[in-house]
C-alpha positions in Angstrom: 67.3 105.1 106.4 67.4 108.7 104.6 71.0 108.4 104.5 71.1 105.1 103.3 68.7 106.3 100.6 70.8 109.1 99.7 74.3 107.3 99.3 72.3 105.1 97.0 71.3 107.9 94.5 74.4 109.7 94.9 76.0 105.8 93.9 73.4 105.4 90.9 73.8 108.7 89.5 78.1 108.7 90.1 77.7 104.9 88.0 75.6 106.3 85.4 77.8 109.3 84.8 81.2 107.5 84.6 79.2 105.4 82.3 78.8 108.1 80.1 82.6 109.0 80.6 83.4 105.6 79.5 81.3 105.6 76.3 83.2 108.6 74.7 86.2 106.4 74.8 84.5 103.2 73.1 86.7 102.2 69.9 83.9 99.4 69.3 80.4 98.3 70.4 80.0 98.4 74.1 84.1 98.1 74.3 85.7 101.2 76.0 89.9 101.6 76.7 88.5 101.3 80.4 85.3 100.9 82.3 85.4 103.3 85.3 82.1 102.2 86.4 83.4 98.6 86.8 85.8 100.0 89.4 83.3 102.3 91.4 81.1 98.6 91.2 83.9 96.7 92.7 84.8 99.3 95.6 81.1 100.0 96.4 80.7 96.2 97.1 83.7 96.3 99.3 82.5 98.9 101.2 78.9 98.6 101.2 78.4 94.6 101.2 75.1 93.9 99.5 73.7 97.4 100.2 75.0 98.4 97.0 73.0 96.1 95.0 69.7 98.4 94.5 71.6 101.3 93.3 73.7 99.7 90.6 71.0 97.2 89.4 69.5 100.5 88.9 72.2 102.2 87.3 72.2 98.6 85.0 68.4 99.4 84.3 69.0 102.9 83.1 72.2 102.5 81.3 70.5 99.2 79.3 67.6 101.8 78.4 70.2 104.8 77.1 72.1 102.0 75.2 69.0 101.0 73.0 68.4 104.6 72.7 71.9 105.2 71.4 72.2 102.2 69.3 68.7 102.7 68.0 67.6 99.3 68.1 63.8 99.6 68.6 63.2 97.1 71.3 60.4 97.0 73.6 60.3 98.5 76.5 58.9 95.1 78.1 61.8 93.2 76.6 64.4 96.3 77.6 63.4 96.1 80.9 64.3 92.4 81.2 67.4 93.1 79.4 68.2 95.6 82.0 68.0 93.6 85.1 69.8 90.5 83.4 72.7 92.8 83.1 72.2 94.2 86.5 72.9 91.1 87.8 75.3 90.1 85.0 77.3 92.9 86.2 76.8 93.2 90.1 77.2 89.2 91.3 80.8 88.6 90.0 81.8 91.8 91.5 80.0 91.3 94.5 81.0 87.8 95.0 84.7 88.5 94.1 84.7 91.8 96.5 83.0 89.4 99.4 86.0 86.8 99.1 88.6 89.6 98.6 86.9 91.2 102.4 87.1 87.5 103.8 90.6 87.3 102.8 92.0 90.8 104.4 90.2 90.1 107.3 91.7 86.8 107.8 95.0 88.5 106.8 94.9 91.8 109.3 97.8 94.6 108.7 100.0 91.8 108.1 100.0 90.8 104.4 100.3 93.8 101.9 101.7 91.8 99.5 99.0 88.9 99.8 96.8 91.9 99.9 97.3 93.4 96.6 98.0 90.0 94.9 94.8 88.8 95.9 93.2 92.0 94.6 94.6 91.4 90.8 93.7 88.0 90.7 89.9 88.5 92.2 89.7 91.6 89.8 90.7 89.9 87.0 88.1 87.0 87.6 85.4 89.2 88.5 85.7 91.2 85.7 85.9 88.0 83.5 82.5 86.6 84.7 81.1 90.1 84.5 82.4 91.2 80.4 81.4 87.1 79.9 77.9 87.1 81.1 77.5 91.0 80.4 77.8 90.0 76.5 75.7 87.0 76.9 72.8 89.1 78.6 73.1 91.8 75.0 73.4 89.4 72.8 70.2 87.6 74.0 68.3 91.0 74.0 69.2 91.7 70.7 72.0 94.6 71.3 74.4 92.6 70.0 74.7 90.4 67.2 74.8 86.5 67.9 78.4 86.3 66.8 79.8 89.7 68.7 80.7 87.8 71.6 84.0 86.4 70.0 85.3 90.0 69.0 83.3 91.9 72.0 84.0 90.2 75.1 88.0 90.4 75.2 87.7 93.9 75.0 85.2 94.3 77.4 87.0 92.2 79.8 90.1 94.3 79.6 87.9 97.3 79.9 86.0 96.2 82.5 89.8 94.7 84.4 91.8 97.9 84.0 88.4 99.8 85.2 89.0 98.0 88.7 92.7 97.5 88.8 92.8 101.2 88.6 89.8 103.0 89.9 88.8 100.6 92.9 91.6 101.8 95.0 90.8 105.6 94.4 87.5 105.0 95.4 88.5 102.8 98.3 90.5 105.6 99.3 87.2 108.3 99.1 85.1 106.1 100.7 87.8 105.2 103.8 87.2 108.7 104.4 83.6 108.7 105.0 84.1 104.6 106.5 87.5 104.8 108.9 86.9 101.6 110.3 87.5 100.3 106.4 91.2 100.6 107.3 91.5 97.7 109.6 90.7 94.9 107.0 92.7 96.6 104.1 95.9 93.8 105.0 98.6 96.6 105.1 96.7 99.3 102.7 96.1 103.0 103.8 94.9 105.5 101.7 95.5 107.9 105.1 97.0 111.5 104.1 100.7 111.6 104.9 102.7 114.6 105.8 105.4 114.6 103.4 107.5 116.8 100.8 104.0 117.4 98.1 106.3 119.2 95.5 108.8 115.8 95.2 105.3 114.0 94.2 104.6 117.0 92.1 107.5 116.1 90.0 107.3 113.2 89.4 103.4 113.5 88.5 104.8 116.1 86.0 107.7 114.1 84.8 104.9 111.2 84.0 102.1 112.9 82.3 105.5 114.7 80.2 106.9 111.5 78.9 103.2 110.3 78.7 102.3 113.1 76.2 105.7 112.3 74.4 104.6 108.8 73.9 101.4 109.5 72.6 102.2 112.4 70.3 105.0 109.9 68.9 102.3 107.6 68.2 100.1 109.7 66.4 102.9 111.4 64.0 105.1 108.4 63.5 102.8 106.4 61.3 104.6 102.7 62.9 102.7 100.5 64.8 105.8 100.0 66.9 105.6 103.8 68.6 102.3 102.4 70.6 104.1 100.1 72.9 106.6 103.4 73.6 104.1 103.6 76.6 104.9 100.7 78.3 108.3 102.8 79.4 106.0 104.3 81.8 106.4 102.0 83.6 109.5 102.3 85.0 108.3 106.4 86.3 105.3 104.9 88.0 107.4 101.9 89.9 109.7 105.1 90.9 106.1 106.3 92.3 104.6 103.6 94.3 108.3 102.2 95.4 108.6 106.1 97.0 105.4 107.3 97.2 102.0 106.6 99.9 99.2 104.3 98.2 97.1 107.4 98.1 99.6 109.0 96.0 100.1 106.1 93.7 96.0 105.4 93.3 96.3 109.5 92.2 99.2 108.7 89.6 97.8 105.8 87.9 94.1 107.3 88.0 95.5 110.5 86.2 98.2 108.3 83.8 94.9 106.4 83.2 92.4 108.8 82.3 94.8 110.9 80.1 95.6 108.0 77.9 92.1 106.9 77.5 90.7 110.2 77.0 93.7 110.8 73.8 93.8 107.7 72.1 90.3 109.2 70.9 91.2 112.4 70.7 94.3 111.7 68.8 93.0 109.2 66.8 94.6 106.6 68.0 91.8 103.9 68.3 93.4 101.5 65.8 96.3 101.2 69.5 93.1 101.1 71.4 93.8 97.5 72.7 97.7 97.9 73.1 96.7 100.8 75.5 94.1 98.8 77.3 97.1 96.5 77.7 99.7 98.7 78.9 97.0 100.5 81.4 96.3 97.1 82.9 99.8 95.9 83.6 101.3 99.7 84.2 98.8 99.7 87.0 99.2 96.0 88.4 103.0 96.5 88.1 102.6 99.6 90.1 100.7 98.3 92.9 103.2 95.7 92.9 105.5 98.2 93.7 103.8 99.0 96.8 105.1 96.3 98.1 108.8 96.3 98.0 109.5 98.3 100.6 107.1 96.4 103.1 108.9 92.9 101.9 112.6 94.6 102.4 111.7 96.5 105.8 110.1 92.6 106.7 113.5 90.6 105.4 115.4 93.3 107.4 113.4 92.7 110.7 113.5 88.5 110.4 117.2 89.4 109.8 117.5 90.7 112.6 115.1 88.0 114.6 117.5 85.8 113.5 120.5 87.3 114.0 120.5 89.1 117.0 119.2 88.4 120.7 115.6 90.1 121.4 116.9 91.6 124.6 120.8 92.6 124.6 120.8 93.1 121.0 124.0 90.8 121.0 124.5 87.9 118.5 122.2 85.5 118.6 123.7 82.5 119.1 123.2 80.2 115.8 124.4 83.8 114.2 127.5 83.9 116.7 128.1 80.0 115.4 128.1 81.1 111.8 130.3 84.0 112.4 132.4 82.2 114.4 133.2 79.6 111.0 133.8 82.3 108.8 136.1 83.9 111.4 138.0 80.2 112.3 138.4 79.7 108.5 140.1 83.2 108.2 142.2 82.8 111.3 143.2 79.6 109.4 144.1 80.6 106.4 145.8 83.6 107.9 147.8 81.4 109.9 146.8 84.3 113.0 145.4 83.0 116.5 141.9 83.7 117.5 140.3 83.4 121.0 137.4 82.8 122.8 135.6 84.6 126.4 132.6 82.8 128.3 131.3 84.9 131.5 128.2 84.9 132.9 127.0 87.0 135.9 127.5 86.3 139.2 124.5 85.3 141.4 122.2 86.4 138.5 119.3 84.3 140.5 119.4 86.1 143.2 118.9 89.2 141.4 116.3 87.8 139.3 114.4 86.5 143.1 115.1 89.8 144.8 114.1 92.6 142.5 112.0 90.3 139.3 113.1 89.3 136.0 112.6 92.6 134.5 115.2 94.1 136.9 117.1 91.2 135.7 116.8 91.7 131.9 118.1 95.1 133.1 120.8 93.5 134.5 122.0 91.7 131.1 121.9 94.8 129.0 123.7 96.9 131.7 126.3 94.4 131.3 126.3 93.9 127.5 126.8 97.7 127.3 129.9 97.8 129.6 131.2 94.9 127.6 130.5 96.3 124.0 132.4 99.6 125.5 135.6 98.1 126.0 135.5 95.2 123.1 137.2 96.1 119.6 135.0 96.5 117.1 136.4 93.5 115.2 135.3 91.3 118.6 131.8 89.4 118.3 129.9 89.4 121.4 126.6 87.1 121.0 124.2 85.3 123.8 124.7 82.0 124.4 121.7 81.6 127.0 120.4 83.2 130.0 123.4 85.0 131.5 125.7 83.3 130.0 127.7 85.1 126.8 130.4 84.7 124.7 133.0 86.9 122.6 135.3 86.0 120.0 138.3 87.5 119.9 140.0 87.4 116.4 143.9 87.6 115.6 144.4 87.2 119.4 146.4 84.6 121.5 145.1 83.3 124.9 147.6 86.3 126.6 145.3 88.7 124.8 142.2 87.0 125.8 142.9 87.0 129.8 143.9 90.7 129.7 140.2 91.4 127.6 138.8 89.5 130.2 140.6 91.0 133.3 139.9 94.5 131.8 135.9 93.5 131.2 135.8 92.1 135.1 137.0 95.9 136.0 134.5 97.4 134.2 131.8 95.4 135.7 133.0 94.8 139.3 131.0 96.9 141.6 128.6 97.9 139.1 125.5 98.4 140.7 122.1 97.6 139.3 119.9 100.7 137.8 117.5 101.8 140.2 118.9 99.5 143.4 121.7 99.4 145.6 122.8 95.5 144.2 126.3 95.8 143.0 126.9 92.4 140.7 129.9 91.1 139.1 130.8 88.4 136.4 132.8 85.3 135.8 135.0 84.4 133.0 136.5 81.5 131.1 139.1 82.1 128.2 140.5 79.5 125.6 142.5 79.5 122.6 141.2 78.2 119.4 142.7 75.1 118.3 143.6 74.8 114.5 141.3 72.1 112.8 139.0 72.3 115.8 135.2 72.7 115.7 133.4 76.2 117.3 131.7 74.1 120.2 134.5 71.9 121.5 135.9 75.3 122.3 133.2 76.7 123.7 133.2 73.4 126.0 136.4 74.2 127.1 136.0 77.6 127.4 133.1 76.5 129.3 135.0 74.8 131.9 137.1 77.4 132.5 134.4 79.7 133.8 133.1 76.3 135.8 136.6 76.6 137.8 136.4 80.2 137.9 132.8 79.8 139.3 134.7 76.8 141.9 137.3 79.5 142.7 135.0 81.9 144.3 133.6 84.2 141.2 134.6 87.4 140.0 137.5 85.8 138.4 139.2 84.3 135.2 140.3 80.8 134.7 141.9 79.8 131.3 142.2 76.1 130.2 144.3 73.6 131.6 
């Protein structure tokens, strides 16, 4: 209970301090580049749940009370108070109901979906913070801290404030809070904020090389006198892509929190308010685009891994056999057009039941990549070896005439005769079948009569090579 107490001031007085933060860099009435408190809102909901409701309808209170204070507008405390609690909940249900269905969703989605993960996140930020800079207006306006008509020129930029506030900040403060709550990593779908050992002065560089050509922008902006230097920042995002394509989430949450801040913090301080909503812009999709980023190398390592699920076999790492047919087209076309013979091997291995009833299937599975990597020894590395089923394989042999193929074979049933299974005293051996490709003949009636001529083999007593009649 004490700590649960505790966490809550610490929460109300971190709010009302970044609310603070976030008024220095207001260009208009209640419209700031960003809203940092709007991202520590969204976070705490996503790791608190509906614990963090007391402290930031608090926070709301409080802040509501300053605000009159600041804008001097005289109203009673009675009516302030009322004021105070309608924005509290202006503020906290979208937030809270947008962090509730983002949590449903990365728990349906496990470490699994980084990509759905951070999509999902823009889109439910963006809404939230919709609802919230909506209803948020509404709430002033009806407590007479805002003008009846400010809503048309205040909520857009509160909206944006509020968006790039949580696009931003919510994952830095994910990432502090994971700290304190490990078991947030399991829902995150694919997001760690963990520290990773790494090179720190590469990330150092590139931080530099940012805030460098950030200061360049801005500076341009503030002596050029053209509206056109503002959008100069959008370049940026090209270095922070570089970031989060190279870069841990933890490190890219740091980049765009520091890119962020410094650009918020100077278009005041340069006088550069007149850009304020160009930079709002640029902050929102510089960030989005960046956590985009994140997922590239997920999505490429994933393409590369179905690639390979498709294209090879699980066990042997052989061709798989719908990519052995494929290959086996391209390579038939070639042949053709080359005018050059191409062949094809069948073998299986001998009495594989029995090894598979003696000593188990795994001393079986055994058994085929033993043999696959006596095979793949003595093949060229033009040949295709691929899988066809069971213990059954097959091996194209391009630019090579049936002579060819029964000497490949005859050295293959060398290699393997007598080899004796890995951890037993079972010696095995294969059969094969060999046939010539016929011009204007499709892959699988050759692999039928290759086919039958490891049957006859298999007739003639094993260990042995047949060719087609």
């Amino acid at each position: 209970m004490l700590q649960t107490i505790i966490r809550s001031l610490i929460l109300v007085v971190v709010w009302i301090l970044l609310w603070r933060i976030a008024a220095v860099m207001e260009y208009g009435p209640h419209a700031s580049i960003w809203f940092p408190p709007a991202g520590l809102t969204f976070a705490a909901f996503l790791v608190m749940s509906w614990r963090a409701f007391p402290a930031i309808l608090i926070a709301g209170v409080v802040t509501t009370f300053w605000v009159s204070e600041l804008y001097g507008g005289g109203t009673p405390a009675k009516e302030l108070l009322t004021t105070g609690v309608l924005f509290g909940f202006a503020h906290t249900i979208p937030y809270f109901l947008g962090a509730w269905l983002l949590r449903s969703k990365l728990t349906r989605l496990g470490s699994y979906g980084l990509a759905s993960t951070i999509m999902t996140f823009l889109g439910v930020a963006a809404l939230s913070s919709f609802c919230a800079a909506w209803l948020g207006t509404e709430v002033m306006i009806s407590g007479k801290l805002l003008e009846a008509d400010a809503i048309w020129y205040t909520w857009l930029p509160w909206w944006i404030g509020d968006m790039s506030g949580v696009i931003v900040l919510s994952p830095i403060f994910i990432a502090l809070m994971s700290w304190r709550y490990p078991q947030l990593e399991h829902w995150l779908g694919g997001l760690s904020f963990t520290v990773k050992t790494g090179n720190p002065s590469s990330f150092l560089w590139k931080l530099l090389l940012i805030l460098a050509l950030l200061s360049l922008s801005l500076i341009l902006t503030a002596t050029a006198n053209k509206d056109e230097a503002a959008f100069s920042i959008f370049f940026l995002i090209l270095p922070l892509l570089w970031v989060s394509y190279t870069e841990s989430p933890l490190n890219t949450a740091i980049s765009l929190a520091l890119f962020s801040t410094i650009t918020a913090f100077s278009v005041g301080i340069l006088g550069l308010m007149d850009y304020a909503i160009v930079y709002q812009f640029a902050v929102t999709i510089i960030a989005a685009s960046a956590w985009f980023g994140l997922t590239v190398p997920t999505l490429m390592a994933h393409n590369e891994l179905l690639t390979r699920q498709v294209s090879e076999d699980g066990l042997t790492k052989t061709a798989s056999r719908e990519h052995f047919m494929q290959s086996a087209d391209a390579l038939m076309n070639l042949g053709k057009r080359q005018n050059k013979p191409l062949s094809l091997i069948m073998f299986d291995v001998d009495e594989f039941k029995k090894i598979n009833d003696s000593y188990g299937h795994v001393a079986g599975d055994r058994a085929l990549v033993q043999v696959t990597n006596i095979v793949t020894s003595v093949l060229r590395s033009s040949d295709l070896l691929g899988r066809f089923g069971g213990d059954e394989f097959m091996i194209l042999l391009p630019e090579s005439s049936l002579q060819f193929a029964e000497e490949t074979a005859e050295r293959l049933r060398m290699e393997i005769n007598g080899a004796r299974l890995e951890g037993t005293d079972h010696s095995f051996s294969c059969s094969f079948g060999v046939a010539e490709v016929v011009p204007n003949e499709h892959i699988m009636a050759t692999i039928d009569r290759a086919d039958k001529a490891l049957l006859t083999a298999k007739k003639r007593g094993k260990n042995c090579i047949a060719r087609e009649n």
